[in-house]
C-alpha positions in Angstrom: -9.9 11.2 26.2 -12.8 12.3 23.9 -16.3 11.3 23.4 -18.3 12.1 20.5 -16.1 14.4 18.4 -14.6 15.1 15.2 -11.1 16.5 16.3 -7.8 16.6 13.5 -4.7 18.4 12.1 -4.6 20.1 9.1 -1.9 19.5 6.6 1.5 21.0 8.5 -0.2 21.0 11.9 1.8 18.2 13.1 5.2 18.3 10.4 6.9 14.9 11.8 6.1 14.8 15.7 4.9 11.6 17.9 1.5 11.8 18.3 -0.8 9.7 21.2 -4.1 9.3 20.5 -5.8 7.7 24.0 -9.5 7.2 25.7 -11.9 8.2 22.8 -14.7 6.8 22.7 -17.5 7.3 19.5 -15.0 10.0 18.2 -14.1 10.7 14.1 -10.4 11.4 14.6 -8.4 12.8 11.2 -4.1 13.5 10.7 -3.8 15.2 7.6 -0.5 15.4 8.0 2.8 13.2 8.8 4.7 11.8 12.1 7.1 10.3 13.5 5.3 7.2 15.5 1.2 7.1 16.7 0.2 4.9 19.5 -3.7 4.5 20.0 -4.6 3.5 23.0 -7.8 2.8 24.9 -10.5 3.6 21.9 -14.0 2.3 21.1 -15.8 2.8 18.3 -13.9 5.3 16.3 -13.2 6.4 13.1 -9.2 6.8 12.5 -7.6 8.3 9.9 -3.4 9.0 10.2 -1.5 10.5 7.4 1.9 8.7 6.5 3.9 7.6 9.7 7.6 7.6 9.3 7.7 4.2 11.5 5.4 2.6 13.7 1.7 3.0 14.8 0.6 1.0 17.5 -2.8 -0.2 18.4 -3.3 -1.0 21.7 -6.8 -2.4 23.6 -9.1 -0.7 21.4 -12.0 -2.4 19.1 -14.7 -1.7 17.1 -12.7 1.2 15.3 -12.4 1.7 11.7 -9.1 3.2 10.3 -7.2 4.4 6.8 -3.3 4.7 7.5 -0.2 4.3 6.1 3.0 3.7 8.2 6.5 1.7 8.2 5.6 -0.3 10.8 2.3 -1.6 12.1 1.4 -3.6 14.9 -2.2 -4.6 16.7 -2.1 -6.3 20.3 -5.3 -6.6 22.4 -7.5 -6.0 20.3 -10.7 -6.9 18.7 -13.0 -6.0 15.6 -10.8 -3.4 13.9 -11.5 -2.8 9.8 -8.0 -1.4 8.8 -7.1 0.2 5.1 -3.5 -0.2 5.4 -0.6 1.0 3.3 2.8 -0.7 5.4 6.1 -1.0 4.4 6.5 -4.1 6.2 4.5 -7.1 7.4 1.4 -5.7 9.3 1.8 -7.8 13.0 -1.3 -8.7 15.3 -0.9 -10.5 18.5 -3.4 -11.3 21.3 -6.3 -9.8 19.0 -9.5 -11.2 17.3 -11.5 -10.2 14.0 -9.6 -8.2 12.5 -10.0 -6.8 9.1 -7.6 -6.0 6.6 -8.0 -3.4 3.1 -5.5 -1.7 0.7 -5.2 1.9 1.7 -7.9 3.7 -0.4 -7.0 7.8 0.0 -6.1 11.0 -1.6 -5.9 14.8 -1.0 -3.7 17.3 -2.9 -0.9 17.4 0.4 -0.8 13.5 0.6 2.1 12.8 -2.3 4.5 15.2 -0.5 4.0 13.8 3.1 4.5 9.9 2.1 8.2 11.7 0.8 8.3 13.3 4.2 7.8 10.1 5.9 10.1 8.3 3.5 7.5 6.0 2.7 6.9 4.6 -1.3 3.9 4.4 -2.3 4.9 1.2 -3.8 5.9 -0.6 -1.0 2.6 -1.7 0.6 2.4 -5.2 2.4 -1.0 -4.3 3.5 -2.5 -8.0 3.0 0.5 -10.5 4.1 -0.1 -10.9 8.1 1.6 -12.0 10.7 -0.6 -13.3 13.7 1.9 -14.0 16.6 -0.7 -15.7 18.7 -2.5 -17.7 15.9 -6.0 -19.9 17.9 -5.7 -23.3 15.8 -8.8 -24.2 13.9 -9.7 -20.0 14.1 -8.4 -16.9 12.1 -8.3 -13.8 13.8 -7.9 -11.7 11.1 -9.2 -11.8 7.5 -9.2 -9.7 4.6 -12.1 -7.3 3.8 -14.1 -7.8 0.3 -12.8 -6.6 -2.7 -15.9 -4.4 -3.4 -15.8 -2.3 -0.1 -16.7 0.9 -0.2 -14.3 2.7 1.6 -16.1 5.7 2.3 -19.0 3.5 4.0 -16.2 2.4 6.3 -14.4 5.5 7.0 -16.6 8.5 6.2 -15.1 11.5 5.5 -14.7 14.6 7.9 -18.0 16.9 8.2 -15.9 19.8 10.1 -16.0 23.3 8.4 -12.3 23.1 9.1 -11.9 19.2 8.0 -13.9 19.8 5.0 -11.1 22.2 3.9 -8.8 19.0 2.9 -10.3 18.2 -0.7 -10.4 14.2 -0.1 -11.1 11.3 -2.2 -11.6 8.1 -1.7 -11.8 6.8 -5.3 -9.6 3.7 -6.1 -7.9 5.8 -9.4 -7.1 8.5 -7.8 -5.5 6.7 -4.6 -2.4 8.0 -3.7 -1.4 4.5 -3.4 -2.1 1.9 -6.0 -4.8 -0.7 -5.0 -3.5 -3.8 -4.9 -5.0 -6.7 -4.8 -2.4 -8.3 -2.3 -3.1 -11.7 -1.1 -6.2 -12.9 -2.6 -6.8 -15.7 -4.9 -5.6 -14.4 -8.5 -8.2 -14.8 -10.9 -5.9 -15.9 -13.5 -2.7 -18.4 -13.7 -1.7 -15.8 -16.1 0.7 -12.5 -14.1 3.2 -10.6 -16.2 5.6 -8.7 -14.3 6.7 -5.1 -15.5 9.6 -3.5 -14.0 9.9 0.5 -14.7 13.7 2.1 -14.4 14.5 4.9 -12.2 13.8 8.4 -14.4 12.0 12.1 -14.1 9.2 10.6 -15.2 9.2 6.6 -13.6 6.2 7.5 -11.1 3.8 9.5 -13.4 4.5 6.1 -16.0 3.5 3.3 -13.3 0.2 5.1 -12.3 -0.3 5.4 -16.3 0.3 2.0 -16.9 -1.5 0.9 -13.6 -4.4 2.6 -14.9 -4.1 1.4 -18.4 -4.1 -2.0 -17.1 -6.7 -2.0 -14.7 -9.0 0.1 -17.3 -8.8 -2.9 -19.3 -10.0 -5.1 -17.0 -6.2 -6.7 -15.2 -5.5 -7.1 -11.7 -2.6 -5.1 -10.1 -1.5 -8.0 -7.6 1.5 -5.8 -5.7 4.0 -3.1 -6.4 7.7 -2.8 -5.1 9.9 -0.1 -5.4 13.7 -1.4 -4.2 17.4 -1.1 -5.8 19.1 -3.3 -7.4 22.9 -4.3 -8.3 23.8 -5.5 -11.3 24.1 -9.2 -10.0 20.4 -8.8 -8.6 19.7 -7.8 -12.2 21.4 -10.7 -14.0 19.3 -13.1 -11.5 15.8 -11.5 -12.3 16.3 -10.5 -16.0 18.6 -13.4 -17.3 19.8 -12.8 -20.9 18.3 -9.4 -21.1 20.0 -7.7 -17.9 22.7 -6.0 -20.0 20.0 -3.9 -21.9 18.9 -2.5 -17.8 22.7 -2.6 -16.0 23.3 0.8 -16.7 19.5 2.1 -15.6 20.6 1.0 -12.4 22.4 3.5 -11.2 20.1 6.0 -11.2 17.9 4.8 -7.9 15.4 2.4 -7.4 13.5 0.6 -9.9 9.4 0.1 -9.4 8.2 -3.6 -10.0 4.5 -4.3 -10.8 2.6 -8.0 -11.1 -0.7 -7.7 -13.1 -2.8 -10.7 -13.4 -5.3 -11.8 -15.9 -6.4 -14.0 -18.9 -4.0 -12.2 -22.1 -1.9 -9.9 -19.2 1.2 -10.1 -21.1 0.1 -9.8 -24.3 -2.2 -6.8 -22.8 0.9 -5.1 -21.2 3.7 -5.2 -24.2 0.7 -3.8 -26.2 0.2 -0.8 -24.0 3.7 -0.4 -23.2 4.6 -0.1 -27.4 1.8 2.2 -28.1 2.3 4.3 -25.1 5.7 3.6 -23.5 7.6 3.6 -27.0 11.2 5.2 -26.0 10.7 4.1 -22.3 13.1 1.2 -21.7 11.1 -1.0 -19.3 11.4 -4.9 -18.6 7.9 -6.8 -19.5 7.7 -10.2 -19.2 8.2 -11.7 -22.9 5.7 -14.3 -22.6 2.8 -16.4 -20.5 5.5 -18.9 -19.7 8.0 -17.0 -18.5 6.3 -14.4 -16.1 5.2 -16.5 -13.6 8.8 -17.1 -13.1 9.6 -13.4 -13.9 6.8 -12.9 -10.6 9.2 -15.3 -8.3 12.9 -14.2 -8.7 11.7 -10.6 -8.8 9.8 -11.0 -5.4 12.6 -13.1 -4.2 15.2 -10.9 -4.7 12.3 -8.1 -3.1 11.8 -9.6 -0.1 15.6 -10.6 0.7 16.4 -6.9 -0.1 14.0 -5.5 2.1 14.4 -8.4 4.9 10.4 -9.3 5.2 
């Protein structure tokens, strides 16, 4: 174990391997790079940050540590005060553990993109928010989520290492490498319009565009999902229209995002015309009809993906 140190791996330092991180105590602990699994064992009062981890990382009797990762998997038991910003590909799992936090992963460095392919992780697949507790206390939560307006950076500080410092970081919400979601909070809106972008050269690049479109004019992005879909899973989610998408299926997955807001349809087909024109995408048609556009998409979602 360590005490007091900033210790990491550069970008291709650790390419894919296991990784054990056990016994640190007041320690700044950085993985610039992607794994296979990371347990963390033992810790107290660090600052974590892990790169994306092909499947699970493990949290196991530590507290008061503050983290950033992204992983398939992700599970917390004996543990208390943890702040976590958390891109997972499934449900995040806590057992036997008290206040803990919960944020969307907030990151970016140039290497970042091409590790969460390495890990086989989207970048659109991010349950960071919907928990499972397997010991829930009744009448107490032991987890919550973390405000909106947290300042990542006053949470999980960036490296002060000559040889850290090397990674050019940033922890600013636009240039995330995942989109911030808003997740599981109360929507400010009863208004959501759901957008659904086809697989292309180009289908990534266009949801960050629109996500940014969108959120620059004041919507919410509630949650993304990237996942395939048949053309009977297409007929169920885009009724009458599905013959227009059936033959954008084949060419991989299709990325799914809710926005949320007052005028978030209307807001969306606008931007999609002015900059989208060409781009065959499914937007919800009107106010009435997204909020059940939201459901059978997610439906089908979560069936595909067994969460």
């Amino acid at each position: 174990g360590l005490k007091d140190e900033t210790v990491g791996r550069l970008p291709g330092q650790v390419a894919g391997q296991q990784f054990l991180i056990q016994d640190c105590e007041n320690c700044n602990i950085y993985i610039f790079d992607h794994s296979a699994t990371i347990t963390i064992d033992d810790c107290t009062n660090c600052v974590i940050f892990l790169g994306p981890v092909k499947g699970s990382v493990f949290f196991r009797n530590c507290r008061d540590c503050k983290c950033t990762l992204a992983c398939q998997q992700f599970r917390v038991r004996d543990c208390r005060k943890l702040e976590v910003f958390l891109c997972c590909a499934t449900q995040p799992i806590i057992e036997s553990s008290t206040n803990i936090k919960f944020g969307c992963f907030q990151w970016y460095y140039p290497e970042l993109a091409f590790q969460f392919k390495d890990a086989a992780l989207s970048i659109f697949n991010n349950t960071w928010s919907n928990i499972h507790d397997f010991t829930p206390v009744s009448g107490e939560l032991n987890w919550s989520l973390l405000p909106e307006d947290t300042v990542v950076q006053d949470h999980v500080p960036l490296p002060t290492t000559e040889e850290l410092k090397a990674v050019r970081v940033s922890t600013e919400a636009n240039r995330s490498i995942v989109p911030v979601s808003r997740g599981q909070r109360q929507k400010s809106s009863d208004e959501s319009c759901l957008v659904v972008l086809f697989a292309g050269d180009y289908t990534i690049a266009n949801a960050r565009k629109l996500i940014d479109e969108m959120v620059g004019k004041g919507f919410f992005l509630v949650q993304t999902k990237e996942v395939s879909m048949k053309a009977e899973d297409a007929q169920r989610v885009f009724g009458e229209k599905a013959p227009d998408f059936l033959p954008l299926l084949n060419k991989g997955p299709v990325i799914a995002l809710e926005f949320n807001g007052d005028g978030a349809v209307e807001g969306c087909q606008l931007i999609v015309s002015e900059i989208f024109n060409g781009t065959k995408m499914f937007v919800s048609e009107s106010k009435e009809t997204a909020s059940g556009d939201v459901d059978s998409f997610y439906n089908f979602a979560d069936i595909q993906m067994g969460i």
